[in-house]
N, C-alpha and C positions, 0 to 999 in steps of 0.2 A: 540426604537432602538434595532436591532439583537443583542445580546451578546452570547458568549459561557460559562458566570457564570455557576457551577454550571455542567456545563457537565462533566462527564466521558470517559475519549476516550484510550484505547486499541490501540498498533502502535506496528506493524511488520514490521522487515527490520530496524528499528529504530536507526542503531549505525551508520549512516551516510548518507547524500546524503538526499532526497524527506522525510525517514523516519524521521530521526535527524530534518530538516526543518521543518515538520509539529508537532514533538512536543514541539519545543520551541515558535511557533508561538503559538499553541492552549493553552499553557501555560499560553504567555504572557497574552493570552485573557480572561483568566480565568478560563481554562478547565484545573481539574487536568488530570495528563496523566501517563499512564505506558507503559514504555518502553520495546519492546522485540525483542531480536535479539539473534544469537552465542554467539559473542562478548561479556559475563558478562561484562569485564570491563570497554569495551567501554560504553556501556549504562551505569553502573553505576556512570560515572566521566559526562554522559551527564545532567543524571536525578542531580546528586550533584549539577551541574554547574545552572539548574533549579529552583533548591530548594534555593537556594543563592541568584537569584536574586528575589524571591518571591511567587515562585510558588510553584504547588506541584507537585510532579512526580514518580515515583517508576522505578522498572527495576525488567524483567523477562525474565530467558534465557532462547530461544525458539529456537526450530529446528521446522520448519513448518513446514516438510515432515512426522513430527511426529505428530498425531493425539494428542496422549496425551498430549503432549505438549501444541497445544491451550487451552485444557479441562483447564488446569492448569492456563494459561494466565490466561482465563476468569474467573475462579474460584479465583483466588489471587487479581484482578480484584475489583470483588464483593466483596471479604472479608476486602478487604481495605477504600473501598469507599463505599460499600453497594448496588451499579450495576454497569451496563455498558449500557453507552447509544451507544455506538460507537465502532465498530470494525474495525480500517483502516488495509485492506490489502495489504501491500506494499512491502513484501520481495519477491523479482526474483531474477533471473539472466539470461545470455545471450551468453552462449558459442555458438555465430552463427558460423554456415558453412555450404558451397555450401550443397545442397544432395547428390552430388555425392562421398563427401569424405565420405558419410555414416559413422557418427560419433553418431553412436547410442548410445553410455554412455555419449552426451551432451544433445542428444534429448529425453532420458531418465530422465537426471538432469533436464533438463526444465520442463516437461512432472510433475517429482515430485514437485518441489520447484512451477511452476506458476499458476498450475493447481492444482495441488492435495492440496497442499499449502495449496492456499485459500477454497478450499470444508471442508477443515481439516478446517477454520477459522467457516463457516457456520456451519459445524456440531455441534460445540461448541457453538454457542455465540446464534444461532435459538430458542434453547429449552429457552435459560434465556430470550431471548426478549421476545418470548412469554407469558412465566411466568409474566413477568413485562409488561407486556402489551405497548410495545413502544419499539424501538431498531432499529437503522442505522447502514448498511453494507457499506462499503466504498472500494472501491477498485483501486489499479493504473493500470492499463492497458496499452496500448500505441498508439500511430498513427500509427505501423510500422501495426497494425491489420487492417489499412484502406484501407492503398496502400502497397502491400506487396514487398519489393526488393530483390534481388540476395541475396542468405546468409541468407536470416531469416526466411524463410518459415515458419520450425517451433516452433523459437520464433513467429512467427504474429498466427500459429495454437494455441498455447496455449493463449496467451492472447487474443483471440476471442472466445476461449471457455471460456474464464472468462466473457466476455462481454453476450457473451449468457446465460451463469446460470445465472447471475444478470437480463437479461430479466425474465427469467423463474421466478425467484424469485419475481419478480416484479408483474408479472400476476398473482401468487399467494397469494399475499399480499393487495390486494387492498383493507384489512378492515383497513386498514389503522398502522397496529402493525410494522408493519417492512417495513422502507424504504430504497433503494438501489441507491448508486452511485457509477457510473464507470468512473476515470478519465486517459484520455488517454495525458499522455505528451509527446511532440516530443523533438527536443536535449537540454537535460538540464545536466549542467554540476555536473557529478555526479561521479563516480569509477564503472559504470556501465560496460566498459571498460573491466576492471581488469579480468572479469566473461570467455572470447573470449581466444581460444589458439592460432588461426590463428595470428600471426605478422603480417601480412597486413593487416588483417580485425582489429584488435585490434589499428592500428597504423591510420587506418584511420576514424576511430570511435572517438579517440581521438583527430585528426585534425576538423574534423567536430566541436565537441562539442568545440573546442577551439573557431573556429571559428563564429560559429554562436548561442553555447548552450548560456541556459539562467539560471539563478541560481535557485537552489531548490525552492528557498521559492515563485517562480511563483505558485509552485502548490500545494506549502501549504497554500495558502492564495487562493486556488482552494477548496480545504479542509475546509476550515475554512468557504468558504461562503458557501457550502450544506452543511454542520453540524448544522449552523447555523441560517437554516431556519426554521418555528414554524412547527408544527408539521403533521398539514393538506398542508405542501411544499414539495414536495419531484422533488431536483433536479436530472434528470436520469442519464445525462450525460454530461462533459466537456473534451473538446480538448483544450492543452495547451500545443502552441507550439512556436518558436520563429516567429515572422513577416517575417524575412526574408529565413525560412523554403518551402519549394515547397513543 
């Protein structure tokens, strides 16, 4: 039977929402986990909340638009646990809007935080997997990268160029040391939201996910089964999104 005993797993974006979800789940499973977000204290009260019911968990505060920052992840990482099998990339956000309101310091913020983010995650955690001869890239991505809508443009550009370095990375790696998944969720009820300055896009972003989102832990139990697979599996990619989603 697959188990996650025994794994180590690294989680950005962690202090709520997909992040929060996948590591109380990978916990429950038996992967210790460290937590990293802004938020010190939210991740700390989550990793506590972890540790109570019997797992093991850490917290590390991270700006992923800062390089050294993941360095640090990874490094606190290792030094706690002695590696890192797992890097989930999961901190974004999503201040959409038309192109036409040319809202260049959101398409900037995205540009840093979805994109650079995670190169910032790869820069760090490549050289250790290497060293350790094994090591899984995880990333959340989204559907809005498949069929692109009014408003997102370039939220769907950035998380398509995540989806493409994770190819890249992929075709690079085929001796087998580093494997790559890229999971795209559609509306999951999340404070994804919160991210949007537009009140109409923000407001109907929230109706949607009321309506039809699906709760985090869809796609941390998306996480938990490519994490989860031995080591000559490597699943590429999943979409996970609500059934009643178009």
């Amino acid at each position: 039977m697959l188990s996650l005993n025994g794994k180590i797993v690294a989680i950005t974006g962690a202090s709520g929402g997909i992040g929060e979800a996948t590591a109380r789940l990978l916990a429950q499973r038996g992967a210790s986990v460290v937590l990293a977000a802004r938020r010190g204290e939210r991740i700390d009260a989550i990793a506590q909340d972890i540790r109570e019911e019997g797992g093991r968990a850490a917290a590390c505060v991270v700006d992923v638009t800062e390089a050294e920052d993941l360095r640090r992840l990874v490094s606190t990482t290792v030094e706690r646990y002695g590696r890192i099998d797992v890097l989930v990339n999961n901190a974004g956000i999503a201040p959409i809007s038309p192109l036409a309101d040319l809202d260049t310091e959101g398409w900037s913020a995205m540009i840093d935080v979805n994109l650079r983010g995670m190169l910032n995650g790869v820069a760090a955690a490549l050289p250790v997997f290497r060293e350790q001869g094994k090591g899984h890239l995880v990333s959340i991505v989204s559907v809005a990268g498949l069929s692109v809508s009014p408003s997102m443009a370039v939220y769907a550009a950035t998380k398509n160029a995540v989806r493409t370095v994770h190819e890249g990375l992929r075709t690079e790696s085929t001796d087998g040391v580093v494997r790559t998944t890229a999971i795209s969720p559609g509306y999951i009820r999340t404070d994804l939201a919160e991210s949007m300055a537009d009140p109409a896009l923000r407001h109907r972003t929230r109706e949607n996910m009321d309506a039809m989102g699906i709760p985090p832990e869809a796609v941390a139990r998306a996480v938990a089964f490519a994490v989860e697979q031995p080591d000559d599996v490597e699943i590429g990619e999943i979409n996970v999104r609500p059934t009643v989603q178009a």
